[in-house]
Backbone as numpy.savetxt, mean C-alpha at the origin, in Angstrom:
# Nx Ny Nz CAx CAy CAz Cx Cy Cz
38.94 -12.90 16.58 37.92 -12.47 17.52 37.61 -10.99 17.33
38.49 -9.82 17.18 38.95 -8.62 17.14 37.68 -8.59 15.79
37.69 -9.14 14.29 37.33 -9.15 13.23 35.65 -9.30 13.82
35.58 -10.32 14.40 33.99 -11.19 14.50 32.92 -9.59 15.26
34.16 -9.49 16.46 33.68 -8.54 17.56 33.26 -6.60 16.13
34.20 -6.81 15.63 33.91 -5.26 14.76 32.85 -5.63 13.94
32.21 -7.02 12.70 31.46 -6.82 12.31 30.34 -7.49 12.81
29.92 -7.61 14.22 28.76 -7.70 14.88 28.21 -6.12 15.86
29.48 -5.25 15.28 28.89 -4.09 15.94 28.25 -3.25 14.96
29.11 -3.60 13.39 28.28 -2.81 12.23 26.88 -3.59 11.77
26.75 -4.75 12.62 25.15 -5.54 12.80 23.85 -4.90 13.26
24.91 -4.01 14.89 24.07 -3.76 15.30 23.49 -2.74 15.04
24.53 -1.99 15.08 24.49 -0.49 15.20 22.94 0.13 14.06
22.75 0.00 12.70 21.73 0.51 12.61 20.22 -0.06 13.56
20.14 -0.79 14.54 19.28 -0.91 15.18 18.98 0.14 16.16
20.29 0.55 16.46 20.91 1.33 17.62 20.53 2.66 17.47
20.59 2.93 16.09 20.35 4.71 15.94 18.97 4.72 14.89
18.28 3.63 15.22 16.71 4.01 14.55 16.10 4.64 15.07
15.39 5.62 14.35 14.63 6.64 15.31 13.18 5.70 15.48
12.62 5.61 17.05 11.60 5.40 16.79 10.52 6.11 17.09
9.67 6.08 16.17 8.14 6.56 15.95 6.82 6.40 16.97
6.44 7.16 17.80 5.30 6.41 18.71 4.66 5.90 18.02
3.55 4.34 18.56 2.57 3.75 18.01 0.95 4.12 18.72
1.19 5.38 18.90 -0.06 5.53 19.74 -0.79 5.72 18.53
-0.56 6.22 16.90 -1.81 6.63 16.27 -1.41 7.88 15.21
-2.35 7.95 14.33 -2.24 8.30 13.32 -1.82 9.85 13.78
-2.95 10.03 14.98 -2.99 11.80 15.56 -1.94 12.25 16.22
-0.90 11.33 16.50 0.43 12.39 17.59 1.69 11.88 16.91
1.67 11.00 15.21 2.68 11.12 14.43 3.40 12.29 14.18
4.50 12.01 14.59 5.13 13.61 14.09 5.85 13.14 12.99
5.18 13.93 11.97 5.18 14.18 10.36 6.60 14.75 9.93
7.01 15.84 10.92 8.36 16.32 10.43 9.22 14.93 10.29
9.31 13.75 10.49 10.62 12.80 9.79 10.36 12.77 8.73
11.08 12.86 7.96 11.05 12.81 6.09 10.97 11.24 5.81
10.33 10.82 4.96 9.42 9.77 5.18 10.42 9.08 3.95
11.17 9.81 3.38 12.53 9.18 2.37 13.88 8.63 3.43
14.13 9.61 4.39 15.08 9.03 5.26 14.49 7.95 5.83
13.49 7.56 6.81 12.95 6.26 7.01 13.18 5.25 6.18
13.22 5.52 4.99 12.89 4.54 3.80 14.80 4.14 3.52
15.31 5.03 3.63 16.64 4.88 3.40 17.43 4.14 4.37
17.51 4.75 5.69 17.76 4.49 7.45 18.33 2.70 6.81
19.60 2.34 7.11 19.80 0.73 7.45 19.00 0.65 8.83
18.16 -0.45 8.81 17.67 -1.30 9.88 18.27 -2.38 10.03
18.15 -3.30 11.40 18.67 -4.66 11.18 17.65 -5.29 10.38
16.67 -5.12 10.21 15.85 -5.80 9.48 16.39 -6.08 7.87
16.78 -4.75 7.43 17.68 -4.79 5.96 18.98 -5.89 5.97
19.22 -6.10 6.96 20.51 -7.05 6.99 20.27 -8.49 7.08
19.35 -8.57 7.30 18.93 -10.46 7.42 18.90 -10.59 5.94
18.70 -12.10 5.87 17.75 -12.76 4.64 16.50 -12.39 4.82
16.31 -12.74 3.15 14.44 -12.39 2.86 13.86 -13.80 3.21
13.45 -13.74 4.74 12.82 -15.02 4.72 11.69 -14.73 5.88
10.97 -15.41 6.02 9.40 -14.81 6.87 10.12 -14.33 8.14
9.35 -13.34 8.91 9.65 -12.93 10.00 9.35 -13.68 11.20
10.34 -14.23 12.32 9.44 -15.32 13.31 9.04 -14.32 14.62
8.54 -15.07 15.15 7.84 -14.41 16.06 8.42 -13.30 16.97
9.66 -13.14 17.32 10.61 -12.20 18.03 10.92 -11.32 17.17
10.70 -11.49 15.83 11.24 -10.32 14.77 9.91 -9.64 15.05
8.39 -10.30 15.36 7.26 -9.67 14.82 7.21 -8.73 15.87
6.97 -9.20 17.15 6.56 -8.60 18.29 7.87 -7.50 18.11
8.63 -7.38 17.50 10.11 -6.20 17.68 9.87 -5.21 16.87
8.78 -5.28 16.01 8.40 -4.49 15.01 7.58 -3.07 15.31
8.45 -1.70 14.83 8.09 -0.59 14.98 7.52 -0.47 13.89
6.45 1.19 14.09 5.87 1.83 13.20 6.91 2.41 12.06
6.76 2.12 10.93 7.50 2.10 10.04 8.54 1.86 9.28
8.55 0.83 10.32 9.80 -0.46 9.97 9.46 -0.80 8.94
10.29 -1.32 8.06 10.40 -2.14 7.00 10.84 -3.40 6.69
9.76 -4.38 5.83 10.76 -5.66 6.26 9.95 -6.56 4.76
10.77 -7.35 4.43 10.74 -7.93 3.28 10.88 -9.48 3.55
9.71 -10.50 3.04 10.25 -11.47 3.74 10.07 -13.26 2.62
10.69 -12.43 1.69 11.25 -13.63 0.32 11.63 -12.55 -0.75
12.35 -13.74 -1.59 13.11 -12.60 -2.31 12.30 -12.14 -3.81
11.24 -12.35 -3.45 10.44 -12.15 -4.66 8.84 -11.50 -4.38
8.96 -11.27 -2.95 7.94 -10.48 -2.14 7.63 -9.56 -2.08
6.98 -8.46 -1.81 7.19 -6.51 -1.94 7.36 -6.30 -0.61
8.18 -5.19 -0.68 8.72 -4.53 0.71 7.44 -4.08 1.42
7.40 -4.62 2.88 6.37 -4.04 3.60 6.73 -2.62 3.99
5.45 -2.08 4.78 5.69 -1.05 5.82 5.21 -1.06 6.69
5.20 -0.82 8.32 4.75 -1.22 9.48 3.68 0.26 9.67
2.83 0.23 9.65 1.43 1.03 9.84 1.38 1.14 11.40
1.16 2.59 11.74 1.10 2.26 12.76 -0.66 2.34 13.38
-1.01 2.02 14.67 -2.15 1.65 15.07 -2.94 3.23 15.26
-3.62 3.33 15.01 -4.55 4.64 14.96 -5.98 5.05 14.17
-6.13 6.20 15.11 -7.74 6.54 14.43 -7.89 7.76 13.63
-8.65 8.17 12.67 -9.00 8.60 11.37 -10.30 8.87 11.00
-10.68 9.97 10.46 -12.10 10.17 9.71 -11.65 9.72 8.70
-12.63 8.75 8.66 -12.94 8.34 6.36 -13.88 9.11 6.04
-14.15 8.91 4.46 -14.94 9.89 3.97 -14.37 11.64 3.85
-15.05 12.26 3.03 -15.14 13.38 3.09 -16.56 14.18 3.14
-15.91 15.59 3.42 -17.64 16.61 3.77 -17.62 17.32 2.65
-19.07 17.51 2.20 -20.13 17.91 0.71 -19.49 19.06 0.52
-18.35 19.84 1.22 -17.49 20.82 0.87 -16.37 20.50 -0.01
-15.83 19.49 0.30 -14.38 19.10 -0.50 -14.46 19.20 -2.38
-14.06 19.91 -2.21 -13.81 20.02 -4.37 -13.96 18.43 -4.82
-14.68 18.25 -5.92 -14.74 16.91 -5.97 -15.75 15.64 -5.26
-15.94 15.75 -4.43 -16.31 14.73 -3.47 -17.49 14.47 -3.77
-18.26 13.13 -3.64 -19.35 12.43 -4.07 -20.24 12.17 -3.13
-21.19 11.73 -3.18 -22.44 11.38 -2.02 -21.69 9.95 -1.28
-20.66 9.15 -2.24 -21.32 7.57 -1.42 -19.72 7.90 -0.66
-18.94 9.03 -0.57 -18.03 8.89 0.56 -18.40 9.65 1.68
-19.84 9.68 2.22 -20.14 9.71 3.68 -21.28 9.23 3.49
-21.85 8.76 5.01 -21.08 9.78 6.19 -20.03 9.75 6.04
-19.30 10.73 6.72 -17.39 10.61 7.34 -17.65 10.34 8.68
-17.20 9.24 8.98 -16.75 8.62 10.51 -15.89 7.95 10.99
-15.39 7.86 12.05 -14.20 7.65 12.91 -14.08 6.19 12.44
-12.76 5.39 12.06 -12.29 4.47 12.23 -10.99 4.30 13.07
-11.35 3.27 13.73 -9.96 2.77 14.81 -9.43 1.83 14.32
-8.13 1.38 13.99 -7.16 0.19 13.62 -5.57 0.21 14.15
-5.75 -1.52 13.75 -4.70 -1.94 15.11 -3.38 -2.19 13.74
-2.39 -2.09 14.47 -1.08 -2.17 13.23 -1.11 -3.00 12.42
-0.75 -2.73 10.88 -0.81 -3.39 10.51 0.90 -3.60 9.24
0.74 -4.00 8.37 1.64 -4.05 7.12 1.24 -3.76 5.95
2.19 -2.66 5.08 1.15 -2.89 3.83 2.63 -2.93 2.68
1.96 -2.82 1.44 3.06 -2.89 0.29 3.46 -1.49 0.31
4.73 -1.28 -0.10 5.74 0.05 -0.33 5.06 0.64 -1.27
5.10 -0.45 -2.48 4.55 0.32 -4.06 3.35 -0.95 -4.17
2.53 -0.51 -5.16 1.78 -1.29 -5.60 2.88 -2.74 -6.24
2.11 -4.05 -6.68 2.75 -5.25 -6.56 3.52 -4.93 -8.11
4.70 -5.03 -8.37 5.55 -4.87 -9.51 5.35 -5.51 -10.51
5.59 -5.62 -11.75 6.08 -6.64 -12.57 6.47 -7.83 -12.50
8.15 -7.31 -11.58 8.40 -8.82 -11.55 8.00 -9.21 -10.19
7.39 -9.27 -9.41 6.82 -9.39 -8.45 5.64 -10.15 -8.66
4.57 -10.03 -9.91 3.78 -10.69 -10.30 4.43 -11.65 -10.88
5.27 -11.63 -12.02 5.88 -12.44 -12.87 6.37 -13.61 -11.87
7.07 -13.66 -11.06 7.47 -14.18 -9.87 6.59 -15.60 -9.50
5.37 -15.06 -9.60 3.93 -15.65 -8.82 3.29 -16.76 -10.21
3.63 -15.97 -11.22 2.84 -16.85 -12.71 4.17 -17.88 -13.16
5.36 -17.52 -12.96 6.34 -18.85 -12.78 6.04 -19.82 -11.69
5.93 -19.10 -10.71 5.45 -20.48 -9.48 3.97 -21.12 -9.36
3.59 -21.02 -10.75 2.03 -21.23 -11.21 1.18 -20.92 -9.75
1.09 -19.47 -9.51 0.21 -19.15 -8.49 -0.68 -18.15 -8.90
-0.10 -17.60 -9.89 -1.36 -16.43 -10.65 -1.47 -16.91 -12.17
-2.77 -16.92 -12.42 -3.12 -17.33 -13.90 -3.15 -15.80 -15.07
-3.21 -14.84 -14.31 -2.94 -13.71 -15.41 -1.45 -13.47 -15.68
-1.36 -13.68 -16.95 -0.33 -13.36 -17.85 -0.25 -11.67 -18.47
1.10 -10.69 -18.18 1.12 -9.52 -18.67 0.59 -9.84 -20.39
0.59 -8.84 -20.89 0.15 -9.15 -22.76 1.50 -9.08 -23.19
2.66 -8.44 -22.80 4.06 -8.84 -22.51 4.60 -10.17 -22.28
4.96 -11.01 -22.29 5.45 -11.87 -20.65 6.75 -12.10 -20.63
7.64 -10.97 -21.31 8.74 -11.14 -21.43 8.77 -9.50 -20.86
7.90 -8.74 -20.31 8.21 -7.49 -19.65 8.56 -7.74 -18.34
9.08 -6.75 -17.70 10.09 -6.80 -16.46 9.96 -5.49 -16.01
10.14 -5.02 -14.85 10.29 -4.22 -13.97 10.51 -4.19 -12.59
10.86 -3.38 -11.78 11.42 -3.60 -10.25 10.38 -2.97 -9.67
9.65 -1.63 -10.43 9.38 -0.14 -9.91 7.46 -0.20 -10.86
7.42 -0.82 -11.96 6.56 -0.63 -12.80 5.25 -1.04 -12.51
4.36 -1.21 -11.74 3.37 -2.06 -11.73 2.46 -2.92 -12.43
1.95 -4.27 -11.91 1.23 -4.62 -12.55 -0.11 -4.14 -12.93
-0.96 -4.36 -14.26 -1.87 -3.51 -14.60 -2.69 -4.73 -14.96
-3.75 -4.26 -15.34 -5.61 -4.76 -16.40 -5.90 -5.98 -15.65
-5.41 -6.31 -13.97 -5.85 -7.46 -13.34 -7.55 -7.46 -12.90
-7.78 -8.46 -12.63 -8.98 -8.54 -12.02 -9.14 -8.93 -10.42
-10.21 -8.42 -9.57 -10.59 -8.29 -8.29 -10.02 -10.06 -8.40
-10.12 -10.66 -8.78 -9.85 -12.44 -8.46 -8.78 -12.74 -8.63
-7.96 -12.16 -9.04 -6.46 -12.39 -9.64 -5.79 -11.53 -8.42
-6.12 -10.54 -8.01 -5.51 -9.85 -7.22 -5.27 -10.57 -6.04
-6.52 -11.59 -5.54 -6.80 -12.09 -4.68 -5.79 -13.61 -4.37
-5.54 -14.03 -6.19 -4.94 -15.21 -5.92 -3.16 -14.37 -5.84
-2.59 -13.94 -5.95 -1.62 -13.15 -5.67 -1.10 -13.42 -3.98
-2.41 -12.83 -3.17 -2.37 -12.47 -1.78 -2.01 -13.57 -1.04
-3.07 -14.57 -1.99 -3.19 -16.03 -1.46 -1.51 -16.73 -1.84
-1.29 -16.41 -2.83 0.01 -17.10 -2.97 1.14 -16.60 -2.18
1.19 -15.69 -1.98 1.94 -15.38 -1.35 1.91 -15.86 0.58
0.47 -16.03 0.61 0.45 -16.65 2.12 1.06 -17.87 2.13
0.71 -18.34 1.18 1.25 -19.84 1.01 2.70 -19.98 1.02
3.27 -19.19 0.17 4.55 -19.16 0.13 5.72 -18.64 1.19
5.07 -18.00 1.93 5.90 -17.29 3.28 5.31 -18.06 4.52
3.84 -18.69 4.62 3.24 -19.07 5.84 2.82 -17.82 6.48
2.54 -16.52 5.90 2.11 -15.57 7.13 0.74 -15.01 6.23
-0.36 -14.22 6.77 -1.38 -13.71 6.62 -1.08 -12.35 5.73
-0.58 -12.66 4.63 -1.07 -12.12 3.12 -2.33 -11.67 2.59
-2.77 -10.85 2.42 -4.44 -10.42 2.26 -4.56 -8.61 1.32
-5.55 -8.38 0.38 -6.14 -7.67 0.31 -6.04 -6.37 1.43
-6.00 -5.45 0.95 -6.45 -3.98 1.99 -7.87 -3.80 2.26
-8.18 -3.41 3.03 -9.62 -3.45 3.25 -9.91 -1.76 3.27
-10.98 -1.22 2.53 -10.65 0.14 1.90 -10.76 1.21 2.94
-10.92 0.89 4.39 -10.87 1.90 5.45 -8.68 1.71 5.64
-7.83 0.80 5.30 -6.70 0.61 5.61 -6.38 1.69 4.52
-6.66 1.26 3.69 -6.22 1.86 2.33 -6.48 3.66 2.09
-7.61 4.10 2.69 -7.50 5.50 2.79 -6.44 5.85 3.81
-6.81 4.90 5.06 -5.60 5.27 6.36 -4.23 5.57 5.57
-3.88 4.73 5.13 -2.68 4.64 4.52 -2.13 5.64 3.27
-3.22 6.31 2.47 -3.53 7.25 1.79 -2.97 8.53 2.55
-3.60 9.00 3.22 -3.98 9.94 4.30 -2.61 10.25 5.06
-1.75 8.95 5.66 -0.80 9.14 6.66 -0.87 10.01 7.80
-1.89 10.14 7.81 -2.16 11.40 9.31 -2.53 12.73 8.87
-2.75 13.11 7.79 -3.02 14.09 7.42 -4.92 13.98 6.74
-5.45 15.32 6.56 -6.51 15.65 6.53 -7.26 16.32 5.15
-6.19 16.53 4.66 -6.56 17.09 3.69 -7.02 15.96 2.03
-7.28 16.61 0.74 -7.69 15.96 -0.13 -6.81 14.83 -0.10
-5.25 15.32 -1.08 -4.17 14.32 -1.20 -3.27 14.92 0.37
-2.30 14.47 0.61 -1.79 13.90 1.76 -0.39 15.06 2.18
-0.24 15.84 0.62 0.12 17.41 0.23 -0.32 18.36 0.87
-1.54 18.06 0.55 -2.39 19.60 0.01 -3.64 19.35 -0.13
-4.61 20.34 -0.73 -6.32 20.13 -1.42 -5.87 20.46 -3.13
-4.61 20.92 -3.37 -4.59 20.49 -4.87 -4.03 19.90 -5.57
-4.04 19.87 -6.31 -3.45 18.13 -7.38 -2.28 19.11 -8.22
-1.11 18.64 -8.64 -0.41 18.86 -9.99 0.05 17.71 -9.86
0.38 17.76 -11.59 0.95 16.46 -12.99 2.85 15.94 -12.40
3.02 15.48 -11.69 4.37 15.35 -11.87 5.31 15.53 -13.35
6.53 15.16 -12.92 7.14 14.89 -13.94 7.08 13.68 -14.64
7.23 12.93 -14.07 7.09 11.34 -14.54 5.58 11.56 -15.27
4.46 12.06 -15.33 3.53 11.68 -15.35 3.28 12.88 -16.75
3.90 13.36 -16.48 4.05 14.66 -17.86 4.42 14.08 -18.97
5.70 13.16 -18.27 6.36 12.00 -19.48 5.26 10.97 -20.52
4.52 10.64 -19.44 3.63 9.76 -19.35 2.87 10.50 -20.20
1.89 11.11 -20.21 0.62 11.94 -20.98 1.89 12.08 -22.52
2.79 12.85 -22.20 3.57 13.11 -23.39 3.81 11.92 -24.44
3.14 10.32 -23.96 4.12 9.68 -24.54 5.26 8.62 -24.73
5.98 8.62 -23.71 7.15 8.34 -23.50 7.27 6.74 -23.51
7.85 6.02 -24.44 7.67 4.83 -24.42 9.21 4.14 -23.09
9.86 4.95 -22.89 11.12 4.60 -22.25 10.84 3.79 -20.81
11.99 3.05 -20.44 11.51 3.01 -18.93 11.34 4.21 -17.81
10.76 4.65 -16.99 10.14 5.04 -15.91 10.91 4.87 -14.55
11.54 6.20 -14.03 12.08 5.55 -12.92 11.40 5.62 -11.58
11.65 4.92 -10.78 11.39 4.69 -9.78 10.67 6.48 -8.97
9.36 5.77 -8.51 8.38 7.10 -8.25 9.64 7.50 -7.17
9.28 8.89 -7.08 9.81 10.04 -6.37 9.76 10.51 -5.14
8.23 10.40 -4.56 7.97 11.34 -3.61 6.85 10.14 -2.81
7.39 9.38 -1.54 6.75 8.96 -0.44 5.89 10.18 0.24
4.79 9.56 0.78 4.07 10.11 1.93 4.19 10.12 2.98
4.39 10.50 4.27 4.74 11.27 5.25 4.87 9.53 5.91
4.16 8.85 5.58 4.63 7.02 6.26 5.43 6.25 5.27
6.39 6.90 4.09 6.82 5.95 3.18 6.48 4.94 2.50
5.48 5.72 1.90 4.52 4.52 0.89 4.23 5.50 -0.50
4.30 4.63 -1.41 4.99 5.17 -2.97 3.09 5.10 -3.84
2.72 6.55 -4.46 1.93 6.24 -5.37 0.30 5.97 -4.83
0.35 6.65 -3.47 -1.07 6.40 -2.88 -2.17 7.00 -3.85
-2.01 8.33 -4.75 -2.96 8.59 -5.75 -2.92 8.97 -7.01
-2.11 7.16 -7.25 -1.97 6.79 -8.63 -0.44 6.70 -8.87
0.06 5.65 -9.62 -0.74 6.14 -11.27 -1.82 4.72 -11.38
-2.02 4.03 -10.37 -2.89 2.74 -10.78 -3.67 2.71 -9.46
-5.04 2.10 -9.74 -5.86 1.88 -8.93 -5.55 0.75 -7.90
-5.79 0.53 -6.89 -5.10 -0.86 -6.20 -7.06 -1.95 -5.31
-7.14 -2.68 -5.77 -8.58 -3.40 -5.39 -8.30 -3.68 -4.59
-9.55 -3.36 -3.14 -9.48 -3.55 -2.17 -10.05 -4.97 -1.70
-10.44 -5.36 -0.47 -11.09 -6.54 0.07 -12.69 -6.14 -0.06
-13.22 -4.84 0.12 -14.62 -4.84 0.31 -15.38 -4.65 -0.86
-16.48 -5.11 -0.81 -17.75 -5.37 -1.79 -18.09 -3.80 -1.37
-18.80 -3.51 -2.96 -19.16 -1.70 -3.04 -20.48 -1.43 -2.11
-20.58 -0.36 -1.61 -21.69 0.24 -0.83 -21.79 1.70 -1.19
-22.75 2.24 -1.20 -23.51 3.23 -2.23 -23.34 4.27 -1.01
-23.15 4.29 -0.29 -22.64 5.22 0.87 -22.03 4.43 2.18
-21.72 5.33 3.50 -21.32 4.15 4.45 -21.97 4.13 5.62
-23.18 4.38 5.31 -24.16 4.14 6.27 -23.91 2.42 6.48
-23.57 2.29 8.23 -23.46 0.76 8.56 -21.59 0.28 8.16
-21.09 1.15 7.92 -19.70 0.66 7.69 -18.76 0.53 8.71
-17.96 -0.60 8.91 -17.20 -1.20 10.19 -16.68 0.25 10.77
-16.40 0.22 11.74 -15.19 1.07 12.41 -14.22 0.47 12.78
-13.83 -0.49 13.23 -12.48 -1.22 13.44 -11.45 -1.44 12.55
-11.81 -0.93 11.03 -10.50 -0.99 10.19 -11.03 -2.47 8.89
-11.92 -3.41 9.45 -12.21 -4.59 8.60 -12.78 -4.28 7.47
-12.77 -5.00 6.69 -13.33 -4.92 5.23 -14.96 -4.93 5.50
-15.51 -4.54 4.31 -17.25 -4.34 4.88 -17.42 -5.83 3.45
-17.54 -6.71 3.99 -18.07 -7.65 3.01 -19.55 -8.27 2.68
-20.43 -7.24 3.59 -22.13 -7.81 3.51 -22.44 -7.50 2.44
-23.70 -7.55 1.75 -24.28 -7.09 0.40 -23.97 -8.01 -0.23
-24.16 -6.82 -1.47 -23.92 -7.63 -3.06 -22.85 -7.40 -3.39
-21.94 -8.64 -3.17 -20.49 -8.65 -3.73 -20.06 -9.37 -4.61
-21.03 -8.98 -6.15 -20.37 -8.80 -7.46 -19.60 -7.59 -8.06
-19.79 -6.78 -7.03 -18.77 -5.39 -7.27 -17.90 -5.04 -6.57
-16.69 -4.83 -6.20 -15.56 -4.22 -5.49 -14.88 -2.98 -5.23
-14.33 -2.69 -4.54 -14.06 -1.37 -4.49 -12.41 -1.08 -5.17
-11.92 0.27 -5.72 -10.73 0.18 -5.86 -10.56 1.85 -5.27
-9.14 2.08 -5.02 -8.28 2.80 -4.54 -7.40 3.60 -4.91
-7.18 4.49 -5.50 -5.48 5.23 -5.98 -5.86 6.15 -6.82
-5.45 5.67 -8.48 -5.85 6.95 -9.34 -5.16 6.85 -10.64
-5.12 7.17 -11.70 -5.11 6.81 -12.90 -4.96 8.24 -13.65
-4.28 8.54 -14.41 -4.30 9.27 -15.08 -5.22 9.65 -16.75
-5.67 8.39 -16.70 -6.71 8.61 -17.83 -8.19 9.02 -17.00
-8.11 9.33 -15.65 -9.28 9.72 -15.29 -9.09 11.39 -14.48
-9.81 11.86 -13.96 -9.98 13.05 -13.34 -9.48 12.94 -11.96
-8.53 14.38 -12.27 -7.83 14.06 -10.95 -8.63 13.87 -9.52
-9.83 14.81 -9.60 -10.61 14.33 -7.95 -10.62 12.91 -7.73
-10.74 12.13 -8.63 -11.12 10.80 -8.23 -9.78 10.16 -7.84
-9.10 11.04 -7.72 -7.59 10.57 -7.16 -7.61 10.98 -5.60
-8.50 11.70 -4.91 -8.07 12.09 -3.60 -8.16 10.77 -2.61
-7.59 11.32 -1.68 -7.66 10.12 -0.63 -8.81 9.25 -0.08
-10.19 10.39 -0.29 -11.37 9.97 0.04 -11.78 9.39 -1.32
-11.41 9.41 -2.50 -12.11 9.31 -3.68 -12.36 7.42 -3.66
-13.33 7.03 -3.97 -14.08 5.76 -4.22 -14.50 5.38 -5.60
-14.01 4.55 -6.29 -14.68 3.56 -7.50 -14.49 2.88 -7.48
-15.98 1.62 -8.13 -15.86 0.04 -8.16 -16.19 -0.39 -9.44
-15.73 -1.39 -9.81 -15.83 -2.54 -10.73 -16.51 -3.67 -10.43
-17.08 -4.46 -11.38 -17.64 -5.61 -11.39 -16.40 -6.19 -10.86
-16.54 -7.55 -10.48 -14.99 -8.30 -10.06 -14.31 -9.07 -11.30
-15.12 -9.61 -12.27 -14.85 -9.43 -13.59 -14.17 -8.77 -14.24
-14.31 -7.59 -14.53 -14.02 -6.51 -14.85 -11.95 -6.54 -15.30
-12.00 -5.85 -16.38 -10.23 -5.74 -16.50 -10.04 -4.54 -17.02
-9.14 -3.91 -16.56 -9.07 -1.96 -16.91 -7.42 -2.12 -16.57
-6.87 -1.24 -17.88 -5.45 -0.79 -17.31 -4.94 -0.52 -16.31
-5.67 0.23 -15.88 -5.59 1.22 -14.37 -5.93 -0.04 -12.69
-6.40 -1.20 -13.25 -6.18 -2.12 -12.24 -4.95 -2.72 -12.02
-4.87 -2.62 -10.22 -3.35 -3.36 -9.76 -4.15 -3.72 -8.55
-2.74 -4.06 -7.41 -2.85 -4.74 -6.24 -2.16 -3.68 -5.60
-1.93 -3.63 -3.86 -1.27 -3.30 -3.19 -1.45 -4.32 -2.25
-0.15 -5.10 -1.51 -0.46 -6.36 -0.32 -0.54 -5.23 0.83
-1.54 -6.10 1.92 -1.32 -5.89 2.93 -0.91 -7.07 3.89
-0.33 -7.34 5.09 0.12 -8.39 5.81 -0.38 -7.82 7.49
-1.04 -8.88 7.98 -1.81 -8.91 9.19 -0.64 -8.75 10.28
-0.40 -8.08 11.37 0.19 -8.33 12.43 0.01 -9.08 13.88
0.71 -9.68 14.38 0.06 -10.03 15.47 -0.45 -8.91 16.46
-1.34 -8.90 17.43 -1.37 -8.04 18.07 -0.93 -8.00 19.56
């Protein structure tokens, strides 16, 4: 009993000393938690099995919780509910006509992927015949590496498989989530600063380096890996030439002509502005480029 009683207290206990985060919104996050300790922090959530979350796990779910839910799934992160200017103003270094206006979006919590969708994370999905793109590899592997040269439709059957496979609302980012999430409460270009430098990893990278790659470095102030770059991540919405008429509630803008899509992040074979948080480019949905990946997002109840 003595035994049962001690390891149901080391059960609890990281529940016990989680710090939690208000969910009022992007604007009264306090930024000072280091967004690596979050990421580190045992939760009870880390202690279960990887198996879908039921309904008492959902409704228990804080802003920046983490929770994983199959063993071949990407680690979520719990977003918390808040409002945000998208877009940027004709001042920002870089910045283009079709990212304004800049206007207020409101959104309700949501989930998104840690890192963009992995290697074997895809690989995962083309064994359980749920994605038809094959790496040009298919004997490559990674934990940390992302998948690349997908298409807006492939990304999509990914999302889908994965709904299928857990039973929960698996989906695309919709590109007002995806700056939110960029951004983490902050205002500026990247989520730093208004200026860009080359990491190390990425020095490697330009240099060359055929080796493996370790695991990115430096989360954003909500613990999310790689918001500008090294790969683009395709969103849910069809392209619009500015955002005159664009949702405010956080939803994907799917009216128009949606043979083109939007993507997200940043690439190193391109210019760093087009890496900022506000930065926007689309592809045909066709379309296959190195620099294409996924990032999941997962719906919450509300």
């Amino acid at each position: 009993m003595h035994r049962f009683v001690h390891r149901l207290a080391l059960f609890v206990a990281p529940l016990i000393i989680q710090l939690h985060v208000p969910s009022v919104g992007a604007e009264t996050l306090d930024q000072s938690v280091s967004a690596l300790a979050i990421l580190e922090r045992p939760t009870l959530l880390d202690l279960r099995l990887f198996r879908p979350l039921s309904r008492s796990e959902e409704s228990a779910l804080l802003p920046l919780d983490r929770f994983k839910e199959c063993d071949f799934c990407p680690v979520l992160i719990v977003i918390p509910a808040g409002r945000f200017t998208m877009g940027a103003s004709a001042d920002e270094p870089g910045s283009t006509a079709d990212e304004r206006p800049q206007h207020q979006v409101t959104l309700p919590s949501f989930s998104v992927g840690r890192l963009p969708v992995s290697l074997d994370e895809w690989n995962a999905c083309v064994m359980r015949k749920g994605c038809s793109f094959q790496p040009s590899d298919p004997t490559s592997s990674s934990e940390w590496e992302p998948i690349t040269n997908i298409q807006w439709v492939e990304a999509k059957e990914y999302v889908e498989w994965l709904s299928r496979a857990t039973g929960k609302p698996y989906r695309l980012l919709s590109e007002s989530e995806r700056e939110y999430v960029a951004r983490a409460g902050t205002t500026t270009a990247f989520w730093w600063g208004d200026s860009f430098a080359i990491d190390l990893i990425e020095q490697r990278q330009i240099a060359g380096a055929t080796f493996p790659l370790p695991r990115p470095a430096l989360p954003n102030p909500w613990g999310i890996y790689e918001v500008h770059g090294s790969v683009y991540d395709w969103v849910e919405d069809c392209w619009h030439d500015t955002y005159q008429g664009a949702p405010a509630d956080g939803s994907a803008w799917i009216e128009g002509d949606c043979s083109q899509h939007v993507l997200r992040g940043g690439s190193l074979s391109r210019a760093a502005q087009t890496r900022r948080a506000a930065a926007r480019i689309w592809f045909g949905s066709s379309n296959r480029t190195h620099y294409m990946s996924v990032r999941v997002a997962r719906t919450l109840p509300r």
